[in-house]
C-alpha positions in Angstrom: 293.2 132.5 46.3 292.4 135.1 48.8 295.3 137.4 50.1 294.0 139.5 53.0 295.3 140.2 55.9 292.4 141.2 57.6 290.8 137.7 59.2 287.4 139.4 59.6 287.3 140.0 55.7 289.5 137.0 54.9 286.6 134.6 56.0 283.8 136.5 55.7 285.0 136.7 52.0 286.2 132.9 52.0 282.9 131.7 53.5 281.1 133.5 50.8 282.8 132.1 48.0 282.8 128.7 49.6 279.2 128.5 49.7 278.6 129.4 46.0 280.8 126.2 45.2 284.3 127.6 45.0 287.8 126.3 46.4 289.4 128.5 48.5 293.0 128.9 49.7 293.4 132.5 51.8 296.6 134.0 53.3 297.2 136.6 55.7 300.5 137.7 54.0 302.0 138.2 51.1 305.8 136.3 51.2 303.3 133.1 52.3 300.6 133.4 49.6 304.1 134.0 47.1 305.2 130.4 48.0 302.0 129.2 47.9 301.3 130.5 44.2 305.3 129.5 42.6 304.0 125.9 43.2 301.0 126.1 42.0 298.9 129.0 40.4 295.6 129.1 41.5 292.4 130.1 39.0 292.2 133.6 40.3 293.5 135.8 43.1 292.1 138.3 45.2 294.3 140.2 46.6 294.8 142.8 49.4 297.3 146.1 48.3 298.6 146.3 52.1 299.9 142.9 53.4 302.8 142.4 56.0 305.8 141.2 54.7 305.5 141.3 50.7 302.8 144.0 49.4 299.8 143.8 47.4 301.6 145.5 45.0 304.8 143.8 44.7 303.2 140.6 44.8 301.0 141.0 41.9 304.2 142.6 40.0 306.2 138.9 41.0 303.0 137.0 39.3 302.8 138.7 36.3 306.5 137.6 35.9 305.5 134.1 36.0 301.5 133.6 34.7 298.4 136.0 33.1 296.2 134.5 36.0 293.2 137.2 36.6 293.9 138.9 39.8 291.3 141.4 41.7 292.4 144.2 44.3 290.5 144.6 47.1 291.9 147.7 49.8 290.5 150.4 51.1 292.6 152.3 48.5 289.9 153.3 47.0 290.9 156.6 44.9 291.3 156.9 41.4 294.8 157.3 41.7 295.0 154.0 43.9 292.8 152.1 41.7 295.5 152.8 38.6 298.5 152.0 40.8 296.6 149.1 41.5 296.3 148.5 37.5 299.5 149.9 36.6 300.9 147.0 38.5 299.2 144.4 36.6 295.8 143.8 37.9 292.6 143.2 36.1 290.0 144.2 38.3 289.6 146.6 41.6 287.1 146.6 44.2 287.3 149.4 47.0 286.4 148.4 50.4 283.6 148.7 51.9 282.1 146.1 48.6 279.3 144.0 48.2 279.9 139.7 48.5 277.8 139.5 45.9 279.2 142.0 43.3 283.2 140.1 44.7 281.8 136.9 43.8 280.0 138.3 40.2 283.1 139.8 39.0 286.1 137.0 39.9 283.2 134.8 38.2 283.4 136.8 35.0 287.2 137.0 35.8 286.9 132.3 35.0 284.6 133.3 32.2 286.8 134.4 30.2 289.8 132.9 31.4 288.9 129.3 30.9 286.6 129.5 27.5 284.0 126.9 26.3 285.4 126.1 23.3 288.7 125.9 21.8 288.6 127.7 18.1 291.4 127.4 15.9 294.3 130.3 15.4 293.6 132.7 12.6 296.1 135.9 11.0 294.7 139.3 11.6 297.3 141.8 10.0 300.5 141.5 11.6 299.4 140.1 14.5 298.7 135.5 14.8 296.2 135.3 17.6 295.6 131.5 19.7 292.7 131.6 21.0 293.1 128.0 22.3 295.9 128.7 24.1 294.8 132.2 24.7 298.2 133.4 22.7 299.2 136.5 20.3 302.3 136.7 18.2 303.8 139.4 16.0 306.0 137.7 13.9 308.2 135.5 15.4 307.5 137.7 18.8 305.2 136.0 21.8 303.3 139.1 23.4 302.8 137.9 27.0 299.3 139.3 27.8 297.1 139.1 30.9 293.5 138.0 30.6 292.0 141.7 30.7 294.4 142.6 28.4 293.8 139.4 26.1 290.1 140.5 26.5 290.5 143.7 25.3 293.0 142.8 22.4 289.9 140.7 20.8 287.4 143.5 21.6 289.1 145.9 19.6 290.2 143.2 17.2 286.5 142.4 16.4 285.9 146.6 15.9 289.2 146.7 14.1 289.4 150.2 11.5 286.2 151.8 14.0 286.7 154.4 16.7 285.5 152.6 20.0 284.3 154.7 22.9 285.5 154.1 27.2 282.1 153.7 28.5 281.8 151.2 25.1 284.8 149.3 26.2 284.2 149.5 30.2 280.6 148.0 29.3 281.5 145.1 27.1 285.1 144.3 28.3 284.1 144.8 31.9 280.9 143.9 32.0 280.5 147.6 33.9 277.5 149.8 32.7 279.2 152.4 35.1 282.8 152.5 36.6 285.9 154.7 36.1 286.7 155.1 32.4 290.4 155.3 33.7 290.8 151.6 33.9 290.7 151.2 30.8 292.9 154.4 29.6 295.5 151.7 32.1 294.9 148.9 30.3 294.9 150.2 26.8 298.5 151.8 27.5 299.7 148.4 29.5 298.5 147.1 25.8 300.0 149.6 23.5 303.4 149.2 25.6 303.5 145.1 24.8 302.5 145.1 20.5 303.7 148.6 19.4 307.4 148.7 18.6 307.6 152.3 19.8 304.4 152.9 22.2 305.3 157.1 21.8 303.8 156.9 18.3 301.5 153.7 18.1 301.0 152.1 14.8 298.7 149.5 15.7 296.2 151.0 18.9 295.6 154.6 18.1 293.9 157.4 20.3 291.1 159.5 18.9 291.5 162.5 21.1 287.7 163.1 22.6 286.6 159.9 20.8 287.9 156.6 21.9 290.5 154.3 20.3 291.1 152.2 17.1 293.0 149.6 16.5 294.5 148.7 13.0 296.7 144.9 12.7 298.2 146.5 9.5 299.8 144.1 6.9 300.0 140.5 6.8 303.8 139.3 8.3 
């Protein structure tokens, strides 16, 4: 789903994605593409921060209430500061305007990558946290965290590093797929994290800052 309202960059970017074998739905506004999405949720969204009616930012904030579906930003919001608003309010990915088609279409592909896996491996127990893969699920306890994809993404990264201090650029480059970008994306997303499986994010006892070194994540003890 494309939300743009902008119809020289709503089909310029629908053609695009069209012709590299992808179904496209676009909207020029945000109450419309709102509708469109409660009926049925679409794979992933791209999505415009300034839209008539219902904003960007609003709109991404109503479907994290309902689904984890991957959504991109694509505005001409293109500061640091706009790019973790952007984040902040629940999206996985930004792209400033002016962007390359091709780089769009490379990272809402890597967006399905790793929303809709090849195969379906069994739950395991790390610590105190039960982890679906299948399902794409992670409980503490009796306690369903509702993730979104990056965040799911990163959960697992760190799971698989789990006790070792793991750099930004480390994370940005094998979470991302970035071997540059803003490192702040993921300071966003590891606190949007630490905020859903720490009982008291002030003093984290599972996701842990190392101040001029990265972050570590400990599960603790079996549940």
């Amino acid at each position: 789903m494309i939300v743009e309202d902008d119809p020289a960059v709503r089909t310029v970017v629908g053609d695009h994605l069209r012709a590299a074998g992808h179904r496209v739905d676009a909207f020029a506004a945000g109450d419309a593409a709102w509708e469109a999405i409660r009926a049925q949720v679409p794979d992933v969204i791209v999505l415009d921060r300034m839209l008539p009616r219902l904003s960007g930012d609003e709109l991404c904030r109503r479907v994290r209430g309902i689904s984890d579906v991957p959504i991109l930003m694509l505005t001409a919001l293109g500061t640091v500061d706009h790019r973790i608003e952007g984040l902040e309010h629940g999206a996985d990915d930004y792209l400033p305007k002016p962007f390359s088609l091709r780089e769009l279409q490379l990272r809402l592909e890597a967006l399905l990558r790793r929303r809709l896996p090849d195969a379906a491996p069994v739950a395991f127990t790390a610590g105190a946290f039960r982890v679906d893969p299948a399902h794409r699920r992670l409980r503490i306890g009796d306690r369903e965290i509702a993730l979104t994809s990056r965040e799911y993404e990163l959960f697992l990264f760190l799971l698989g590093r789990e006790g070792q201090v793991v750099r930004r650029d480390e994370i940005l480059r094998e979470v991302w797929g970035w071997s540059e970008g803003d490192a702040s994306t993921v300071t966003v997303h590891v606190r949007r994290l630490r905020e859903k499986i720490e009982p008291d994010p002030t003093t984290p006892r599972f996701l842990r800052t190392e101040w001029g070194a990265g972050y570590r994540l400990e599960t603790g003890p079996t549940c």
